[in-house]
KEDO-919849 format. One record per residue (C-alpha): chain; residue number from 1; x, y negated, z. Coordinates in Angstrom, 2 decimals, decimal comma. Each point is the difference from the previous one (the first is absolute). Example, Ala and Ser with C-alpha at 12.3 -4.5 7.8 and 13.67 -1.06 7.14 Angstrom:
// KEDO-919849
['A'; 1; [12,30; 4,50; 7,80]] ['A'; 2; [1,37; -3,44; -0,66]] 
***
This chain:
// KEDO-919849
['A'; 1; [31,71; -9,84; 22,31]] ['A'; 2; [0,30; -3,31; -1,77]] ['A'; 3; [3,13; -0,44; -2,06]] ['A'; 4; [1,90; -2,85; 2,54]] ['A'; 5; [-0,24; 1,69; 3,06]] ['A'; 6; [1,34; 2,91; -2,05]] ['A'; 7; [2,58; -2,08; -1,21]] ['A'; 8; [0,52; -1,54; 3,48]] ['A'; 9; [0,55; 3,86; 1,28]] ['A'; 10; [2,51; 0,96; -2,63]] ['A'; 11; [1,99; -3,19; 1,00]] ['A'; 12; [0,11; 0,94; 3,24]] ['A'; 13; [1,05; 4,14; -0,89]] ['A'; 14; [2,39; -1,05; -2,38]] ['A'; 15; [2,00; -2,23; 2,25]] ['A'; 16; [-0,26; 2,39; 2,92]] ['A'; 17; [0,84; 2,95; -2,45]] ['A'; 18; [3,04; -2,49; -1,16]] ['A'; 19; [0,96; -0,49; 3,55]] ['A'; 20; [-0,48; 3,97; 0,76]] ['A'; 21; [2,16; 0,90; -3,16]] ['A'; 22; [2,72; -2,00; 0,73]] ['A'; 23; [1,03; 0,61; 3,22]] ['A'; 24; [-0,36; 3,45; -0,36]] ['A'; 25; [2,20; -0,28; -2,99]] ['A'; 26; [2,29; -2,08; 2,16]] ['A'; 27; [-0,07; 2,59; 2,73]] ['A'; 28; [0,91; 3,18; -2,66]] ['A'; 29; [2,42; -1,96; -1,89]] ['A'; 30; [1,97; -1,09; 3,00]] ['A'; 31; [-0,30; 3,63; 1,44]] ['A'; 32; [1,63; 1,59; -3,15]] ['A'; 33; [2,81; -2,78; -0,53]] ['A'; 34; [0,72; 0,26; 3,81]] ['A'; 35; [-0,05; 3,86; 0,65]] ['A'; 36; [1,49; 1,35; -3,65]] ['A'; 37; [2,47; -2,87; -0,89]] ['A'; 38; [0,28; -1,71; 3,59]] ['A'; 39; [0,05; -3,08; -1,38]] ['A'; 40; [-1,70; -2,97; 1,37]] ['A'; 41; [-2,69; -1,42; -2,76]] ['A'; 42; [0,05; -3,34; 1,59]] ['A'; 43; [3,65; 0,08; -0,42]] ['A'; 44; [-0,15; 1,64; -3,27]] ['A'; 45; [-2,48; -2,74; -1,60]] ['A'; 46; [1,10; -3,14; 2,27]] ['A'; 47; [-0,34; -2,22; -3,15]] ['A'; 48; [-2,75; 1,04; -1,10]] ['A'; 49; [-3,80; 0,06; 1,85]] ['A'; 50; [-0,61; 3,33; -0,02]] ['A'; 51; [-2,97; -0,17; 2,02]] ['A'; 52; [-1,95; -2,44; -1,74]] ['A'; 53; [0,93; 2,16; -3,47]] ['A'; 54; [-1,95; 2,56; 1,55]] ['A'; 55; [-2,82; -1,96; 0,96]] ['A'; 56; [-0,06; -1,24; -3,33]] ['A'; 57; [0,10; 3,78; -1,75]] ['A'; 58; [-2,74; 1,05; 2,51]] ['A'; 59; [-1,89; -3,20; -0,11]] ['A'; 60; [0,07; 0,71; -4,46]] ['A'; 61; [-0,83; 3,50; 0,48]] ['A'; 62; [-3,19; -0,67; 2,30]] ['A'; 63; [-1,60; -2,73; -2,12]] ['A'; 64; [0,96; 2,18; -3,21]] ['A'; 65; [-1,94; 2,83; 1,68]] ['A'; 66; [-3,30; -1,85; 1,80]] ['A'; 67; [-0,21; -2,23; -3,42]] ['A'; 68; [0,11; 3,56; -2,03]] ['A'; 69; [-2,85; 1,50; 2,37]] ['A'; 70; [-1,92; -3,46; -0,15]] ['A'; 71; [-0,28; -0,18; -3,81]] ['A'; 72; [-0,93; 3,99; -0,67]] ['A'; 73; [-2,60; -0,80; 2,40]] ['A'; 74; [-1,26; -3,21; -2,23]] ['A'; 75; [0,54; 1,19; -3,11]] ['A'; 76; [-1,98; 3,75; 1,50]] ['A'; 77; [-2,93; -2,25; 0,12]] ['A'; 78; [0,81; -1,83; -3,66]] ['A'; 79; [-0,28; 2,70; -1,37]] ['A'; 80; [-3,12; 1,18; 1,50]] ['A'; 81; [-1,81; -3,55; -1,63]] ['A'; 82; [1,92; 0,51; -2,95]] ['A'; 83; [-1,68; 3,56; -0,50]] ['A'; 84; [-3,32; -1,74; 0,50]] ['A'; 85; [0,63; -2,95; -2,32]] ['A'; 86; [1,19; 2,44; -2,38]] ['A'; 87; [-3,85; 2,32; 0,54]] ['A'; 88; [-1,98; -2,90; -0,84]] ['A'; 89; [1,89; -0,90; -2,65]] ['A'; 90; [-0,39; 3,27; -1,67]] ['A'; 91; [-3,74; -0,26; 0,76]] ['A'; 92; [-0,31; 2,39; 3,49]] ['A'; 93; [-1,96; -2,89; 1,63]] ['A'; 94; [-1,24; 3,06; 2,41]] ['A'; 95; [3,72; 0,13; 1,19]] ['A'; 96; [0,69; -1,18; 3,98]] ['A'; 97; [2,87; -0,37; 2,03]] ['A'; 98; [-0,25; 1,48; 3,19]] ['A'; 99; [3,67; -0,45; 1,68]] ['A'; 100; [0,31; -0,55; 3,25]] ['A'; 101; [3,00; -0,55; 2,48]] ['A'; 102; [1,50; -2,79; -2,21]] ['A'; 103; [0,26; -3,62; 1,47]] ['A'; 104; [-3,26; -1,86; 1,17]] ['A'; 105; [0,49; -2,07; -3,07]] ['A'; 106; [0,15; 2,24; -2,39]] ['A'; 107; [-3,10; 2,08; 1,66]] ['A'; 108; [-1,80; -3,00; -0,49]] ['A'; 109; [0,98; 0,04; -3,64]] ['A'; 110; [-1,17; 3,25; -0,51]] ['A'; 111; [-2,64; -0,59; 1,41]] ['A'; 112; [-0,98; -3,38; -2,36]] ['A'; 113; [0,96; 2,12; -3,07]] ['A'; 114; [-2,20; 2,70; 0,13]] ['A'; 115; [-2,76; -2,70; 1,15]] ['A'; 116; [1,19; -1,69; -2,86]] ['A'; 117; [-0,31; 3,28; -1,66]] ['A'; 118; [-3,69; 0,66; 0,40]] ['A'; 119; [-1,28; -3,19; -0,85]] ['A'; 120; [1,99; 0,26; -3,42]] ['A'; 121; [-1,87; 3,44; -0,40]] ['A'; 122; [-3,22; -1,79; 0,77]] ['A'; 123; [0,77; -2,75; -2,22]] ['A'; 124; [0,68; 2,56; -3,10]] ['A'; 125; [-2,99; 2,04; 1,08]] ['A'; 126; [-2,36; -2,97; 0,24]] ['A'; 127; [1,39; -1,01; -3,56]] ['A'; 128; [-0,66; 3,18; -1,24]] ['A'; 129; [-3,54; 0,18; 1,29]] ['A'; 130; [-0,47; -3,77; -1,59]] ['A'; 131; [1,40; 1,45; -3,59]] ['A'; 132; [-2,41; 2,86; 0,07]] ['A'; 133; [-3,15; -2,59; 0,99]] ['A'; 134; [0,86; -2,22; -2,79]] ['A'; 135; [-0,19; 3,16; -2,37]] ['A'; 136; [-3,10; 0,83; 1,47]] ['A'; 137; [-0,98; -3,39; 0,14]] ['A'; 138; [0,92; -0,60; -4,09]] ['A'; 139; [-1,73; 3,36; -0,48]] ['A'; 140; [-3,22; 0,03; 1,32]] ['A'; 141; [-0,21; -3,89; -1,50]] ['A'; 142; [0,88; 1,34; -3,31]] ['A'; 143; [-2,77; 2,74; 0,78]] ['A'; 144; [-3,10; -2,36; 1,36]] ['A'; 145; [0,72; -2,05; -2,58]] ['A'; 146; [0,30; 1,92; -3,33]] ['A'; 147; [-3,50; 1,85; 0,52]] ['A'; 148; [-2,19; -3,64; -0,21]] ['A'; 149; [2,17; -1,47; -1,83]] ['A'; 150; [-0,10; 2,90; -2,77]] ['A'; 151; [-3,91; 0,11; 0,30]] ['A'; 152; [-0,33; -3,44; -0,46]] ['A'; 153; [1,72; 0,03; -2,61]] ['A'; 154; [-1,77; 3,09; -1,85]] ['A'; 155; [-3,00; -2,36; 0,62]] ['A'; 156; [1,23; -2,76; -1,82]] ['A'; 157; [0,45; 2,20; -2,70]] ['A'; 158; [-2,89; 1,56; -0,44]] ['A'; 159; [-1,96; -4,31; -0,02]] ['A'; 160; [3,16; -0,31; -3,00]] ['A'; 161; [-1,15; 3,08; -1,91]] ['A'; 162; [-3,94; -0,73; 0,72]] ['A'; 163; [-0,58; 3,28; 1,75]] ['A'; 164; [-2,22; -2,23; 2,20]] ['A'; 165; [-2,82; -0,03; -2,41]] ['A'; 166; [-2,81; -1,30; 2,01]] ['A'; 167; [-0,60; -2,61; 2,64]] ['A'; 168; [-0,27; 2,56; 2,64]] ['A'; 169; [3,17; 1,81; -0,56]] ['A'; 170; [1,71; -3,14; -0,04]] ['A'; 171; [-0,64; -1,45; 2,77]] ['A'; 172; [0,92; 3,54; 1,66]] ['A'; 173; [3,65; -0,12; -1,72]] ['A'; 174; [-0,15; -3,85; 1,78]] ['A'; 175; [-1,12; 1,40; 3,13]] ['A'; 176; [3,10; 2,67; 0,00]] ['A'; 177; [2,39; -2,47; -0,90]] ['A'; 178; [-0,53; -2,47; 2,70]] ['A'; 179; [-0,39; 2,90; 2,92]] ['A'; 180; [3,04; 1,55; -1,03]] ['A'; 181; [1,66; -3,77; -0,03]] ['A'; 182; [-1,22; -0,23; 3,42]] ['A'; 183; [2,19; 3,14; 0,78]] ['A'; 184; [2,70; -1,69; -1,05]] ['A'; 185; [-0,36; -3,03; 1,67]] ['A'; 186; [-0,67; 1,50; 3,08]] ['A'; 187; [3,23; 2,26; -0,43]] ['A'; 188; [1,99; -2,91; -0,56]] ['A'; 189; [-1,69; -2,32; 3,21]] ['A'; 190; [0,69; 3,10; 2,13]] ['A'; 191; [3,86; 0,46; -1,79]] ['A'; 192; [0,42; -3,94; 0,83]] ['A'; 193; [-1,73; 0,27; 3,62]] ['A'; 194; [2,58; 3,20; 0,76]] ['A'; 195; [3,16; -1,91; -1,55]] ['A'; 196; [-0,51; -3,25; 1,67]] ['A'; 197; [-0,84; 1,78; 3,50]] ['A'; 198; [2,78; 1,87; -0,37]] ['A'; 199; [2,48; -2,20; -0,31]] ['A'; 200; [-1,52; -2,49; 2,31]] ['A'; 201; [-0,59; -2,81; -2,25]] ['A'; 202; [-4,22; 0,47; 1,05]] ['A'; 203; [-1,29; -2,73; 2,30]] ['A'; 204; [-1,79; 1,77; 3,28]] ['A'; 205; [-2,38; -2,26; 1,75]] ['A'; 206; [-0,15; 1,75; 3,73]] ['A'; 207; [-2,77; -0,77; 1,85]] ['A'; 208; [-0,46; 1,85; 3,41]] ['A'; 209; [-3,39; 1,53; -0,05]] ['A'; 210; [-2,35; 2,57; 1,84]] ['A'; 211; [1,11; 2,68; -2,02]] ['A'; 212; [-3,83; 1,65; 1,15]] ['A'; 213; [-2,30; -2,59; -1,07]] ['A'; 214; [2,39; -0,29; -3,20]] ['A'; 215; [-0,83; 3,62; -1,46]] ['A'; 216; [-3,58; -0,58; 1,55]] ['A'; 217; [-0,15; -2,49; -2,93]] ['A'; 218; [1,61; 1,83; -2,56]] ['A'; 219; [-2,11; 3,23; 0,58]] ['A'; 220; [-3,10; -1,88; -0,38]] ['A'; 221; [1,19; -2,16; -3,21]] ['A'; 222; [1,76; 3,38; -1,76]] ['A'; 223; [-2,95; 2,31; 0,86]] ['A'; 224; [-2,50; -0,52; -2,76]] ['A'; 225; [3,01; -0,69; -2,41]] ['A'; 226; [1,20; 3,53; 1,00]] ['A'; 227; [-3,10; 1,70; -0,50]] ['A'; 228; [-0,85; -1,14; -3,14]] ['A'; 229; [3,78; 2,18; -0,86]] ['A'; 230; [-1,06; 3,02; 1,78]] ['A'; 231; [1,70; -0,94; 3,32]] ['A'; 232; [-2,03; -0,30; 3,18]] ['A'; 233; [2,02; -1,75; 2,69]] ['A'; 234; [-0,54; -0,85; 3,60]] ['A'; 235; [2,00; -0,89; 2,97]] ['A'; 236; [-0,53; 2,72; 2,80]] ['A'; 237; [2,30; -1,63; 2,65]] ['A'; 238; [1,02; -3,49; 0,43]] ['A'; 239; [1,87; -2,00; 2,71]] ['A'; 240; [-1,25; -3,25; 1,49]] ['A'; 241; [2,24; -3,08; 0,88]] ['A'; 242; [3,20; 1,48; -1,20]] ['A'; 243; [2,20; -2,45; -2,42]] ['A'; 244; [2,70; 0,16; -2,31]] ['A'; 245; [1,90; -1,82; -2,39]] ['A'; 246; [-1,13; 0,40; -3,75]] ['A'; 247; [-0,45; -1,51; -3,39]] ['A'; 248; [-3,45; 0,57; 0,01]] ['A'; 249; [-0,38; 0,38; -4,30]] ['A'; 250; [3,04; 2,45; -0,12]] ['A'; 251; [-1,60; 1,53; 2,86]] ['A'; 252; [-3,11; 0,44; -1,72]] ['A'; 253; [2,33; 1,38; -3,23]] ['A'; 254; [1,02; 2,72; 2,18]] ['A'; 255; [-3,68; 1,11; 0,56]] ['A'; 256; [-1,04; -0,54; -3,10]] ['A'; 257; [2,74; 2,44; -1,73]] ['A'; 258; [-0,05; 3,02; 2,64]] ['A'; 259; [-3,71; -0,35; -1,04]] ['A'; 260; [0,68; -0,05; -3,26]] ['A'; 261; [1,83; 3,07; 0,43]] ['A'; 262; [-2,73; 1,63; 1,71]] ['A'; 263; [-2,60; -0,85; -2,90]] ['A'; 264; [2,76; 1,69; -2,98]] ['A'; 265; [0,98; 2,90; 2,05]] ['A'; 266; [-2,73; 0,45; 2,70]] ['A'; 267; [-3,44; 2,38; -0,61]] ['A'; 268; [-1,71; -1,30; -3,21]] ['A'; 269; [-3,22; 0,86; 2,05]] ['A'; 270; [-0,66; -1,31; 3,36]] ['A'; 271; [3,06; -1,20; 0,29]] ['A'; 272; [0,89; -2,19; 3,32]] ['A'; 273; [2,34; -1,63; 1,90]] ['A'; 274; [0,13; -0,36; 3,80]] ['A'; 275; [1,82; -3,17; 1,76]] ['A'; 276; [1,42; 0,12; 3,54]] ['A'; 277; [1,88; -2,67; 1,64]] ['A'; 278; [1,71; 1,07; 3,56]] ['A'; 279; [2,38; -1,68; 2,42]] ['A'; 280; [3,00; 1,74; 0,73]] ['A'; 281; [2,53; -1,60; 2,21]] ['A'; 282; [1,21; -2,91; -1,36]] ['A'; 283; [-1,46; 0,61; -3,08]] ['A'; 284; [-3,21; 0,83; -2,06]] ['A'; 285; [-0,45; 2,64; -2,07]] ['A'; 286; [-2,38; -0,04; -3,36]] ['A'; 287; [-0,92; 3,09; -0,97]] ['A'; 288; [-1,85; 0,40; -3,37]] ['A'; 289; [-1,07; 3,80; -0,92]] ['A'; 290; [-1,44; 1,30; -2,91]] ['A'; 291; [-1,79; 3,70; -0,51]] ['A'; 292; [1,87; 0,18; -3,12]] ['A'; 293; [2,34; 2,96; -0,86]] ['A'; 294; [2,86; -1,27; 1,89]] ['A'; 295; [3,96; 0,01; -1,51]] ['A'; 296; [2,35; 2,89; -0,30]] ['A'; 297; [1,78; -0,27; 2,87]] ['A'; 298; [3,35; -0,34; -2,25]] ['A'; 299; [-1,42; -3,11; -1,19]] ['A'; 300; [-0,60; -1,67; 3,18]] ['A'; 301; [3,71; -1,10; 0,40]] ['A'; 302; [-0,30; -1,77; -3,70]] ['A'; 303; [-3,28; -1,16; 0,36]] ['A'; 304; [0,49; -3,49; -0,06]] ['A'; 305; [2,66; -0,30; -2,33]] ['A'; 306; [-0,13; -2,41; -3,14]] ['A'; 307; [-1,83; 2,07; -2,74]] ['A'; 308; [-0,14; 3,44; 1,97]] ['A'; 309; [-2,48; 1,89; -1,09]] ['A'; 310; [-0,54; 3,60; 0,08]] ['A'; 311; [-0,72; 1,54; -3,88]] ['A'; 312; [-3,20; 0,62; -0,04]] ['A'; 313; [-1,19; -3,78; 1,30]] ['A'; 314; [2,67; -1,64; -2,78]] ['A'; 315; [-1,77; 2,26; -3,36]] ['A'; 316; [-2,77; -1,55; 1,17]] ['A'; 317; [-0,72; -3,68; -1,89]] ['A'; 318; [-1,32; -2,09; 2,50]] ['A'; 319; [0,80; 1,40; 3,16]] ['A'; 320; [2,03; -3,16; 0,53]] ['A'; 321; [2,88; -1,90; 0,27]] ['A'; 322; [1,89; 2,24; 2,50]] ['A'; 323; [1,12; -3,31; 1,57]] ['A'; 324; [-2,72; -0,04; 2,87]] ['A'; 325; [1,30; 1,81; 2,69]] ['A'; 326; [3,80; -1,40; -1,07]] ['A'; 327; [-1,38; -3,81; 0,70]] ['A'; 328; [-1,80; 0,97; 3,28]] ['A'; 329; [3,06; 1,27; 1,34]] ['A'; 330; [2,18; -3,09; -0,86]] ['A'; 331; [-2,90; -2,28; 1,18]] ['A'; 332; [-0,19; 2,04; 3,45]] ['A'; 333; [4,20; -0,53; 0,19]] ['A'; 334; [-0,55; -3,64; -0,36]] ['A'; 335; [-3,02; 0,48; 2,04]] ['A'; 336; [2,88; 1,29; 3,03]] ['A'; 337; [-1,65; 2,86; -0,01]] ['A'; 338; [-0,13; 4,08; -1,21]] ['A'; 339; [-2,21; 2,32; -2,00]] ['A'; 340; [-0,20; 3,40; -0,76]] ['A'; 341; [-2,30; 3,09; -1,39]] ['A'; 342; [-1,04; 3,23; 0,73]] ['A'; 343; [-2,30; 2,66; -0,57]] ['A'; 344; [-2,89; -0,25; 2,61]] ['A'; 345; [-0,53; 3,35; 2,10]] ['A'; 346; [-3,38; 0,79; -1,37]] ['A'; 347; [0,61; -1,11; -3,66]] ['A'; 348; [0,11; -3,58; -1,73]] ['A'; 349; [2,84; -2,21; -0,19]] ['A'; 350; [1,30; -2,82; 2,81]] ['A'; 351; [1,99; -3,25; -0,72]] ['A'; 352; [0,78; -1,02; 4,20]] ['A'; 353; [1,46; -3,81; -0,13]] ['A'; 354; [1,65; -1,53; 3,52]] ['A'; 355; [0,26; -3,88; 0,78]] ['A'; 356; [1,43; -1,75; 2,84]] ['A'; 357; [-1,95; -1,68; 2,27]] ['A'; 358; [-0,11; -3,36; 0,46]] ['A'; 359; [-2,04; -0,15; 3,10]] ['A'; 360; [-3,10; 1,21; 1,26]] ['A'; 361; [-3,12; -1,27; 1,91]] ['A'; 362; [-1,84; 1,48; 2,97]] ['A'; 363; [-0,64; 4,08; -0,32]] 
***
C-alpha cells in the first residue's frame, strides 16, 4: 500500500478512534461522578469545558499512538536497507533483501537495491576478470617477446665475437636474425590490431556482401598458400545469395588466423581444413573444422582469451602469438555477431561463427 493512502487511513482511524475514546470516556466518567458521588459533572465543571478537555486528551492519546505504530513501521523497513547498505559495505555484494509486506515504496526500493546490487557484483567481477587479462596479457607479451628477442640477440653476438667465420655461416646468423625480427613484428602488429579493436578506436569499413561468393574467393586465393604449410582446405558447403554486413579485410583476418591455428596445432601430415557456410534463421553460420587433435574440453571456455594457451602449445617457440583466436572474437563482436569452439564428434577441432543477415535473394 503506498505510503499516502496509508497516511490518509490513519487520519481517518485516529480521528474516529479520538471520537470513540472520548465519548466513551465521557459516558464512564459521568457514570462514576453521577452514581458514587451524585454529583452532576456539568454542574461540577460549569466553568470549565470539560468535554472538549476530553476530546483533547483522547484526540493526544490517538495521534501519540497511530504516529508510534506509523514510525516502527518506517523505521522496520530502515533498518532492513540499513542492514543491506551495511553488507555491501563490508564486501557481501552476494547479500539481498527480500522483505516483503512493507509499503509499495519501499518494495520498490528493495527491489532497486538488490538490482543495484547485482550490477555492482558484475561490475567488481568484470573488473576482476579485466585485472587477471592484463596479467595475462603483460605475461604472455613478456613471454613472445623475450624468446626472439634473446636469440637475436645471441646472434648479434656471435657476428661481435666472429663466430661467423665464413660467408655461409654468416649469412645464416643474418637469416635468423631477420626471421626472428619478423616474429616480433608480427607479435607487436597483432598486440596493436587486438588493442585498438578492443577499445574501438579501429576503423570498420562494412560492406554488405554475399557472404557465399565471399569465402568462394577466399578458398580459392588461400588454397595453394595453405598447402604449401601443410594445410589442405576446401569449402564443402556454401550458401548462395545470402548477405551480410562485414569489413571484408578483418573478415578475411578471421580466416586467416583460425587457419593459422589449424596449420600450428592441426596434423603435421595431411593435415586439412573443411569450410561450411549454412543459413540458419536469421543468420548464417561459418563453420571451419579441422582433423586436428581437438582442445581439452576445460579449455574450450578460455579458448579465446588474450594469451590463453594451454602448456604444451606456449614451450613451444613459434607456435604463435596466442592473440589469434582473442582478435577473431573481438572482430566477430564488432562484426554483431558470435563464435565459439568445440570438439567435432568424430575428432578434429571446430571454430562455428554466426552473422546476421542482411537480406537474402531468391532460394
Amino acid at each position: 500500500m503506498p505510503i499516502k493512502r496509508r497516511i490518509f487511513i490513519s487520519n481517518i482511524f485516529m480521528v474516529l478512534f479520538s471520537v470513540g475514546l472520548a465519548f466513551g470516556l465521557m459516558v464512564v466518567i459521568h457514570f462514576v461522578f453521577d452514581n458514587l458521588t451524585g454529583i452532576d459533572i456539568n454542574e461540577y465543571h460549569n466553568d470549565t469545558p470539560f468535554n472538549y478537555i476530553v476530546i483533547l486528551v483522547c484526540v493526544l492519546m490517538a495521534n501519540f499512538l497511530f504516529t508510534r505504530l506509523f514510525v516502527k513501521r518506517i523505521k522496520s523497513a530502515l533498518n532492513v536497507l540499513t542492514d543491506g547498505v551495511r553488507e555491501i559495505r563490508d564486501g557481501n555484494l552476494n547479500h539481498r533483501i527480500e522483505q516483503t509486506g512493507f509499503d509499495a515504496e519501499f518494495d520498490a526500493i528493495c527491489a532497486d537495491f538488490n538490482e543495484m546490487t547485482a550490477r555492482l557484483r558484475e561490475m567488481v567481477e568484470q573488473r576482476q576478470a579485466d585485472e587477471k587479462n592484463r596479467k595475462e596479457l603483460i605475461a604472455g607479451i613478456s613471454h613472445d617477446l623475450r624468446t626472439p628477442l634473446a636469440t637475436i640477440k645471441a646472434y648479434i653476438e656471435g657476428i661481435k665475437k666472429g663466430v661467423a667465420t665464413n660467408p655461409e655461416m654468416y649469412a645464416k646468423y643474418i637469416d635468423t636474425i631477420q626471421d626472428n625480427a619478423e616474429d616480433l613484428e608480427y607479435i607487436i602488429n597483432q598486440l596493436f590490431l587486438f588493442s585498438k579493436i578492443d577499445i574501438g578506436e579501429f576503423p570498420f569499413k562494412f560492406d554488405v556482401v554475399d557472404i557465399g561468393s565471399e569465402l568462394d574467393k577466399m578458398v580459392t586465393v588461400f588454397a595453394d598458400e595453405y598447402r604449401a604449410k601443410g594445410l589442405e582446405i576446401s569449402l564443402k558447403e556454401n550458401i548462395q545469395n545470402v548477405f551480410v554486413s562485414i569489413d571484408i579485410v578483418q573478415f578475411k583476418t578471421i580466416i586467416q588466423n583460425i587457419l593459422g591455428n589449424s596449420v600450428k596445432y592441426g596434423k603435421k601430415d595431411g593435415g586439412c581444413s573443411e569450410i561450411s557456410c549454412c543459413k540458419q534463421g536469421n543468420a548464417v553460420s561459418i563453420i571451419i573444422k579441422d582433423n586436428g587433435a581437438g582442445v581439452p574440453q576445460k579449455m574450450l571456455e578460455r579458448i579465446f582469451d588474450v594469451f590463453y594457451r594451454g602448456d604444451a602449445s606456449r614451450s613451444s617457440p613459434g607456435n604463435g602469438s596466442g592473440l589469434g583466436l582473442a582478435i577473431c572474437s573481438k572482430i566477430v563482436e564488432r562484426l554483431k555477431g558470435t563464435i565459439r569452439a568445440e570438439n567435432a564428434t568424430k575428432g578434429g577441432f571446430s571454430i562455428i561463427i554466426t552473422l546476421p543477415i542482411q537480406r537474402s535473394e531468391g532460394k
